[in-house]
C-alpha positions in Angstrom: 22.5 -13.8 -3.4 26.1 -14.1 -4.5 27.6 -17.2 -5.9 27.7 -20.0 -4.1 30.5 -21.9 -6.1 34.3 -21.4 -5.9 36.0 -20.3 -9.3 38.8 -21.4 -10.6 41.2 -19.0 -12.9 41.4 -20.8 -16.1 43.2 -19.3 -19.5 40.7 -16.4 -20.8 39.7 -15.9 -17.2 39.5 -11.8 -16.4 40.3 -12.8 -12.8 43.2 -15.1 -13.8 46.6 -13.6 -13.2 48.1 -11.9 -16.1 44.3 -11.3 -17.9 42.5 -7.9 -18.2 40.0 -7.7 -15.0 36.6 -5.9 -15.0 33.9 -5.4 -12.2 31.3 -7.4 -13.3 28.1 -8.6 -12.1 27.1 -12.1 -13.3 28.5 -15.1 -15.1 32.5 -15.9 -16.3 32.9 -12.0 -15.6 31.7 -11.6 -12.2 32.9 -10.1 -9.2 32.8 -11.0 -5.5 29.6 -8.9 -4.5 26.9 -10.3 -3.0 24.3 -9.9 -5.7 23.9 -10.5 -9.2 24.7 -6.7 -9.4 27.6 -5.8 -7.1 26.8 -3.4 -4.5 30.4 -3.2 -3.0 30.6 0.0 -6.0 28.3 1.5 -8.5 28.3 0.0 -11.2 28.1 1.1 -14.9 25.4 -0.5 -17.0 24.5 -0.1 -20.3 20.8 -0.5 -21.3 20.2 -2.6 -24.3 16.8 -3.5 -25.9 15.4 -4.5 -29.0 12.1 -4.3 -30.6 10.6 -6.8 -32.4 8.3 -6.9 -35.3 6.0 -3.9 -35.3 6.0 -3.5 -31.5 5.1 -0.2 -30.7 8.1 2.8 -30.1 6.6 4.1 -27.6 6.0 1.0 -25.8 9.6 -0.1 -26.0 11.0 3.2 -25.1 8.3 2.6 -21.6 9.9 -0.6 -21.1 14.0 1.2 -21.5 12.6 3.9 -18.9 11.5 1.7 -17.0 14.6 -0.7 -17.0 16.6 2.5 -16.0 14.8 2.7 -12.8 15.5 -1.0 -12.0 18.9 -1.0 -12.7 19.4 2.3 -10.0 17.4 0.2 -7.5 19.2 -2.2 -7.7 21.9 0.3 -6.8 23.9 0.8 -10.6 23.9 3.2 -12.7 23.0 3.7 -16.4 25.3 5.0 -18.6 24.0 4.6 -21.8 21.2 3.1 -23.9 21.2 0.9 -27.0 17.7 0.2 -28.9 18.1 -2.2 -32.4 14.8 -3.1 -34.0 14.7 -6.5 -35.8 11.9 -9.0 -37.0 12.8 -11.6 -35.2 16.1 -12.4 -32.3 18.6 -13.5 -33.2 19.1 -17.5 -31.8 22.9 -17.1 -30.9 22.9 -13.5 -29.4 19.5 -12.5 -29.9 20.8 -9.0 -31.4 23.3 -10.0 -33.8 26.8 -10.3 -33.5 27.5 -7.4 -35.0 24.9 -5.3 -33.0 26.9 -7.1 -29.9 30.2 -6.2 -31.4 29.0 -2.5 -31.7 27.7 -2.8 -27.8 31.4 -3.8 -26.4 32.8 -1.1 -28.5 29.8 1.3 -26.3 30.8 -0.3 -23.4 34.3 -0.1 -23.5 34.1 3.7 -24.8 31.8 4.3 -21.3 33.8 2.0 -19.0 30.9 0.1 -18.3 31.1 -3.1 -16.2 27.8 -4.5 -17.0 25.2 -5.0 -20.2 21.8 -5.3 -19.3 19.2 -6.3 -21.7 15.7 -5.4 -21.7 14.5 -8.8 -23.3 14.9 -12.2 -21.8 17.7 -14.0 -23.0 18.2 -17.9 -22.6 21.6 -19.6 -21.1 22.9 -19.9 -24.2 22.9 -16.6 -25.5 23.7 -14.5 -22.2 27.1 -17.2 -23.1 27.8 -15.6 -26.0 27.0 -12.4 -25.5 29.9 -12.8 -22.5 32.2 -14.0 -24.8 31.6 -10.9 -27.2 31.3 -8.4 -24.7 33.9 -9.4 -22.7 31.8 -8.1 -19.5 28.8 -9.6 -17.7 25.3 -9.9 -19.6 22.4 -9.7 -17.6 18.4 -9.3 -18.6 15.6 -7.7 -17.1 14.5 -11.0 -15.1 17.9 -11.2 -13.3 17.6 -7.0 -12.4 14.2 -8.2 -10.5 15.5 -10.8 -8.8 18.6 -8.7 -7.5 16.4 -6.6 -6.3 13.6 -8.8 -4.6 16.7 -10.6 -3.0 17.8 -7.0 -1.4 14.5 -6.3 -0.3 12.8 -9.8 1.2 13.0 -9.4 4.6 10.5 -12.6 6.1 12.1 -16.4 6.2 9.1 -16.7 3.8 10.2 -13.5 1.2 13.5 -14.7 1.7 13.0 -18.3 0.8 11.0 -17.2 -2.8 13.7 -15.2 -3.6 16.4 -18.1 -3.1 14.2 -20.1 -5.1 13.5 -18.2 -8.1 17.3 -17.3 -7.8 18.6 -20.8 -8.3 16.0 -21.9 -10.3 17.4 -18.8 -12.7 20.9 -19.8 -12.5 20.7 -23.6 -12.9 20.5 -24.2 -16.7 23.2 -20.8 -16.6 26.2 -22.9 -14.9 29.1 -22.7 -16.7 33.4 -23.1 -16.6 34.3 -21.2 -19.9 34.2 -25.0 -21.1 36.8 -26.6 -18.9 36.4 -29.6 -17.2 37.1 -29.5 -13.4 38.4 -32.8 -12.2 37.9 -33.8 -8.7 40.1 -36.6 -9.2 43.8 -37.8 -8.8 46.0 -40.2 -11.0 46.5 -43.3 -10.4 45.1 -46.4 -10.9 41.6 -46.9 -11.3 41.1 -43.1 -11.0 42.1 -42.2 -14.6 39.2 -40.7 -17.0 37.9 -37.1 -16.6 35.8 -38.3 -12.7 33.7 -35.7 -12.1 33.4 -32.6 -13.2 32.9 -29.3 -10.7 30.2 -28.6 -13.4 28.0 -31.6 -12.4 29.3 -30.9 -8.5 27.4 -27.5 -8.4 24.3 -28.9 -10.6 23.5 -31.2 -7.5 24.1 -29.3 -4.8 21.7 -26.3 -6.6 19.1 -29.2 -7.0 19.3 -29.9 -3.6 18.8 -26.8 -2.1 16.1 -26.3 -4.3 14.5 -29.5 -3.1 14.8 -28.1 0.3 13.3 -24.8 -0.2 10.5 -25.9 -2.1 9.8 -28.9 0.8 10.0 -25.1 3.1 7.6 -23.2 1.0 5.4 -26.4 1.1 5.5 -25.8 5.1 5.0 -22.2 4.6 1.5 -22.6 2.2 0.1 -24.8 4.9 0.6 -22.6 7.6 -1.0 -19.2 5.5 -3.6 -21.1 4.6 -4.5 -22.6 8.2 -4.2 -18.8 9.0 -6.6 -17.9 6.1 -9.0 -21.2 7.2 -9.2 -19.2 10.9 -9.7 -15.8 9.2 -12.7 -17.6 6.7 -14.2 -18.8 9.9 -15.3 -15.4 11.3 -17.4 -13.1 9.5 -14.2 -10.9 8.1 -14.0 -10.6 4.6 -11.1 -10.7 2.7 -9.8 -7.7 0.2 -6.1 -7.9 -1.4 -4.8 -4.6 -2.6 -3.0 -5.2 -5.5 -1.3 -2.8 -8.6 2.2 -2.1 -10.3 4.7 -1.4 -7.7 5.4 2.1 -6.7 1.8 2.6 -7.3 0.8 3.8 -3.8 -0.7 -0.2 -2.1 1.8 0.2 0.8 1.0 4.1 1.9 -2.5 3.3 1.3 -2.9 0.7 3.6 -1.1 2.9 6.0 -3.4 5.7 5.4 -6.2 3.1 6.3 -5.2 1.0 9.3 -2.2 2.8 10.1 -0.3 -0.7 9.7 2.8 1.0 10.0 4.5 -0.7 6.2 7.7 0.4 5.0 6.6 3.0 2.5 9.9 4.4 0.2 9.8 6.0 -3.3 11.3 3.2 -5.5 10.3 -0.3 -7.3 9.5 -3.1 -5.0 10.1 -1.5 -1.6 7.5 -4.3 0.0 8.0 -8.0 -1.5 5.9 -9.3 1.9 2.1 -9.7 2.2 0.9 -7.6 5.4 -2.8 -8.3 6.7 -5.0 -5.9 8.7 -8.0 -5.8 10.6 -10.2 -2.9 9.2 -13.9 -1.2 9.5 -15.5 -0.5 7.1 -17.9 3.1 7.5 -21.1 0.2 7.3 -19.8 -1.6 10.5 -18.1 -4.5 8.7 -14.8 -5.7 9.6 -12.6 -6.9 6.8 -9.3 -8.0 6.3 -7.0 -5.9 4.3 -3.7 -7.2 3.0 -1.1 -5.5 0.9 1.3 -7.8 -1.5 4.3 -7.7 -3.7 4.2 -5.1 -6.5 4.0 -6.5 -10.0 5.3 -5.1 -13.5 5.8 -5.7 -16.9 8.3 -8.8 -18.0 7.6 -10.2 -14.6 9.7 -13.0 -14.6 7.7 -16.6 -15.0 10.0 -18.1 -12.2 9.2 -15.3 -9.4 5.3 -15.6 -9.9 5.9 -19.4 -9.4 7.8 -18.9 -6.2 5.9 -16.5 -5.3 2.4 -18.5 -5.0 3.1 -19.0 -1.2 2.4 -15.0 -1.0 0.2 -14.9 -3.8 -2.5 -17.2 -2.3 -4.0 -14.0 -0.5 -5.3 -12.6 -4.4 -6.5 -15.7 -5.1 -8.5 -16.3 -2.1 -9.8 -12.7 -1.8 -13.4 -11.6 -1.6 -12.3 -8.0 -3.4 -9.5 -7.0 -5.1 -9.0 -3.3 -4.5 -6.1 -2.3 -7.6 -4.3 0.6 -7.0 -3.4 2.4 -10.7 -0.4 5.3 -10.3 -2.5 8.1 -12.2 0.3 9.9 -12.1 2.2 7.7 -14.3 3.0 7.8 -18.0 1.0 4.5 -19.1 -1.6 3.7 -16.5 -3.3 1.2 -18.9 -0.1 -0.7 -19.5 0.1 -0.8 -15.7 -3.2 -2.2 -15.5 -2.8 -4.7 -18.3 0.5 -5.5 -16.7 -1.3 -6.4 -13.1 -4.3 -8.2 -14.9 -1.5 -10.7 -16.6 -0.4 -12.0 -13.5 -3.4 -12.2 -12.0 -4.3 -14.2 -15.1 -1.1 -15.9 -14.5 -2.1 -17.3 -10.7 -6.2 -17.9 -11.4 -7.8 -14.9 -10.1 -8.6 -13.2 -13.1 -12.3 -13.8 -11.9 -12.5 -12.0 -8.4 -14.3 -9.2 -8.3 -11.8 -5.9 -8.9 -12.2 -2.1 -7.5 -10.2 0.5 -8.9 -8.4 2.9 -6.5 -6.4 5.5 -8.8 -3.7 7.2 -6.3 -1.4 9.9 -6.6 -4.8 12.8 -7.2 -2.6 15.3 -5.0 0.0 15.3 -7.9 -2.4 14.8 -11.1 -5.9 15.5 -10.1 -7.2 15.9 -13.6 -6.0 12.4 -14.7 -6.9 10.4 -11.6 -10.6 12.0 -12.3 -10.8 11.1 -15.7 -9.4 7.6 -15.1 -11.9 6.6 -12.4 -14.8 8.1 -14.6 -13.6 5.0 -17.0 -14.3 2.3 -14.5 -17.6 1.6 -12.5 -17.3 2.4 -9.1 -13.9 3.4 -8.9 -12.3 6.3 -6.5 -9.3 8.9 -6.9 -7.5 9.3 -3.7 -4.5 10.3 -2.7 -2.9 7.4 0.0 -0.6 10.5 0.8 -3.2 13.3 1.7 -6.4 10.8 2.4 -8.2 12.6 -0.2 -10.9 10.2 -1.3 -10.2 7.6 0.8 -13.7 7.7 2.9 -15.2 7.3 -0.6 -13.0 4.1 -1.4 -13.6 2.5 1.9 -17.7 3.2 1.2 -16.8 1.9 -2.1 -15.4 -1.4 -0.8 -18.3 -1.7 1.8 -20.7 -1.7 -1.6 -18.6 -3.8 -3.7 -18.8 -6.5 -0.2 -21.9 -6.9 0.6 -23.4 -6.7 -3.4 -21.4 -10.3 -3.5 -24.1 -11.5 -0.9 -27.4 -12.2 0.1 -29.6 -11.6 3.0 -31.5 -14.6 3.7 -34.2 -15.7 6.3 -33.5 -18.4 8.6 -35.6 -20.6 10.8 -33.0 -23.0 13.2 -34.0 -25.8 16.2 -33.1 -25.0 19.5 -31.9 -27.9 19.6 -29.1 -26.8 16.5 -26.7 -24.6 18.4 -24.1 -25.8 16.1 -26.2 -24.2 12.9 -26.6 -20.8 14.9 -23.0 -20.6 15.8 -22.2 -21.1 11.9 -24.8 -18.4 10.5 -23.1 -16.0 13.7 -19.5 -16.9 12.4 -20.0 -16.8 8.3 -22.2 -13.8 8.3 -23.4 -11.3 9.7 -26.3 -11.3 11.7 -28.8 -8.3 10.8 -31.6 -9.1 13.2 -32.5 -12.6 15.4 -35.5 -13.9 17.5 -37.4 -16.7 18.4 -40.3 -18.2 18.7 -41.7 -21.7 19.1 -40.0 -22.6 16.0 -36.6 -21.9 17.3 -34.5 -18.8 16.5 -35.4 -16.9 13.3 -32.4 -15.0 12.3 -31.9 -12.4 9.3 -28.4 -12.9 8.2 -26.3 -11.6 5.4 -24.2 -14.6 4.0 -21.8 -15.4 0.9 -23.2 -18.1 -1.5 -20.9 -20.7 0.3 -22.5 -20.0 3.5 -26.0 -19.9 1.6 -25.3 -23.6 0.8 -24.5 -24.5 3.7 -27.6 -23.3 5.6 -29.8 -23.7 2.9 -32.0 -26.3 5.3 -32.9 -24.2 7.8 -34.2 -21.2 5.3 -37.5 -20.1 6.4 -40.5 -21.0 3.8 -41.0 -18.3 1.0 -37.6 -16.9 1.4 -37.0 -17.4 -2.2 -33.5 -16.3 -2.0 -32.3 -19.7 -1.6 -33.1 -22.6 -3.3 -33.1 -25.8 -1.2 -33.0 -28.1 -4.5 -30.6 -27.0 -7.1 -31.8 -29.6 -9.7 
């Protein structure tokens, strides 16, 4: 999403006549592209991080690598890197100014048009950092968010993105310090009036109003959707993992939902439900979601909630690990924070680890750490009979086969114990119909009047 605001050439200005211009991405040194990294070139970056305290080296130098493969999704490319290790940041320019003086002296030597950081930096310091680098400054949270913004594709995607976009740039909004009358001379009209600043602030509030008064629209609608979806016997599972990690081939691989499947960091940013059967002769709803990774940005988990709602309300989360990958555990502690993050820390979790065709070794020792988990391979559909058994075990252990008597003359109660469960064997008798049906605890409660006498596996008075 490109700037929405006009800019005026002011003295200092690299697009004013007379001053030194440079392609930029963001902020007082930005060009006209249409994203906070300009796609009309590629553009030069230089990588900057810093590690703090006694983080762990090879942690941070994870983190660079993986910053590298942001930055060429989001269609620039890294020229060179720059890792300072200090106790604490620095409040002004959170890596010194002479560690910043030493990066625009990099830059400059590189011709680079852009300095992304690896840490997130606050309003005030991506200012200053522009001032002494002469270029843009960017961090890791504004990378993402160029990059969900090329990749959203539903009104719903679309409108998250916006939001977490202006949301981001709100508290940035700055003139280089000038004031931008809207005003003429003339009596009565003297005094500064008001500024373009202020202008900009308002109408960025508004629109934000707007798309969060959307999303609101969009929440109701997903969850009438999920209401209908509660009301059969379907279950719910939400595949879930880092991104790249393999969620979109593998729901391919099972349902052959036809996902865009492509070989680079957030390819899919939109939730995607499918009917499947399970080898048992259940029927559950699979869904696929956005990708998540380290640093996630606060403001793009908020936005995203609309999509997120699907982990939440999930019977089973299946988490797809990249065995493959050079820090699987980081990925999964990565996933587990924002799931933390959005309250469903507590649904029940089965690990898939993908990628066996290119590390077999790994992805069987990983799944050897965790109970029940599989290795596949979402691109040969090795494994996956054993996952989708897996799932069909993990499903129905988080229910209960219960004994039900119900009156003929409560149709209503029979149609509930046919739509939340499923029915393992009914008759009747004078009594009415006598069903054996295999329910979730909500349905238990909800039935728990009509459970035969000695079915002890429900408990008609919980006090």
């Amino acid at each position: 999403m490109g700037d929405d605001f006009p800019k005026e050439p002011v003295e200092g200005d690299p697009e004013a006549p007379g001053e030194a211009s440079h392609r930029g991405a963001f902020g007082e040194f930005g060009g006209a592209g249409s994203g906070l990294i300009d796609r009309a070139f590629r553009e030069r970056i230089v990588l900057a991080g810093v590690a703090l305290g006694r983080e762990d080296p090879d942690e941070v130098d994870a983190s660079m690598d993986e910053l590298a493969r942001l930055v060429d999704t989001a269609g620039a490319d890294p020229v060179a890197r720059v890792l300072q290790h200090r106790d604490a940041p620095d409040i002004a320019t959170y890596v010194g100014s002479g560690k910043a003086t030493e990066i625009r002296d990099l830059s400059e030597h590189h011709d680079a048009d852009t300095v992304v950081f690896d840490n997130e930096l606050t309003p005030a310091q991506q200012g200053n950092l522009e001032t002494i680098l002469k270029r843009s400054a960017l961090d890791r949270t504004a990378v993402i968010l160029d990059i969900f913004a090329q990749n959203a594709s539903s009104l719903a995607g679309r409108t998250q993105v916006e939001l977490a976009q202006l949301r981001y740039r709100l508290p940035r909004l700055r003139r280089s310090g000038r004031t931008f009358s809207q005003q003429a001379g003339g009596i009565g009209t003297r005094g500064p009036g008001e500024t373009q600043l202020e202008v900009d602030r308002r109408r960025i509030m508004r629109r934000i109003r707007k798309l969060e008064r959307d999303l609101v629209g969009v929440r109701q609608n997903r969850a009438t959707q999920s209401k209908r979806r509660r009301r059969t016997s379907n279950r719910s599972v939400a595949i879930v993992g880092y991104t790249n990690a393999g969620k979109s081939t593998l729901l391919n691989r099972m349902t052959d939902a036809g996902v865009l499947v492509e070989d680079r960091l957030f390819a899919t940013l939109d939730a995607t439900t499918r009917r499947l059967e399970l080898p048992g002769g259940e029927a559950v709803f699979m869904t696929d979601t956005v990708g998540f990774v380290r640093k996630l940005p606060h403001q793009l988990v908020e936005a995203f909630r609309t999509t997120l709602d699907v982990v939440v309300d999930a019977d089973l989360l299946v988490h797809v690990v990249d065995s493959s990958a050079p820090d699987p555990f980081g990925d999964i502690d990565a996933v587990r924070g924002v799931l933390r993050e959005i309250g469903a820390e507590e649904v029940p979790e089965l690990y898939a680890f993908n990628k066996a065709d290119a590390d077999p070794v790994a992805a069987t020792r990983l799944a050897a750490r965790e109970e029940d988990a599989v290795a596949v391979s979402a691109m040969t559909g090795e494994g996956i009979e054993d996952l989708l058994v897996a799932i069909g075990r993990r499903l129905r252990a988080s229910t209960r086969v219960v004994s039900l008597v119900v009156p003929f003359d409560r149709g209503d109660a029979l149609a509930m114990a046919h739509r939340e469960g499923e029915v393992l064997d009914e008759s009747s008798d004078e009594r009415g119909w006598r069903l054996r049906v295999r329910l979730d605890e909500g349905s238990v409660g909800r039935l728990a009047e009509f459970a035969e006498e000695g079915d002890g596996s429900i408990v008609l008075d919980s006090k």
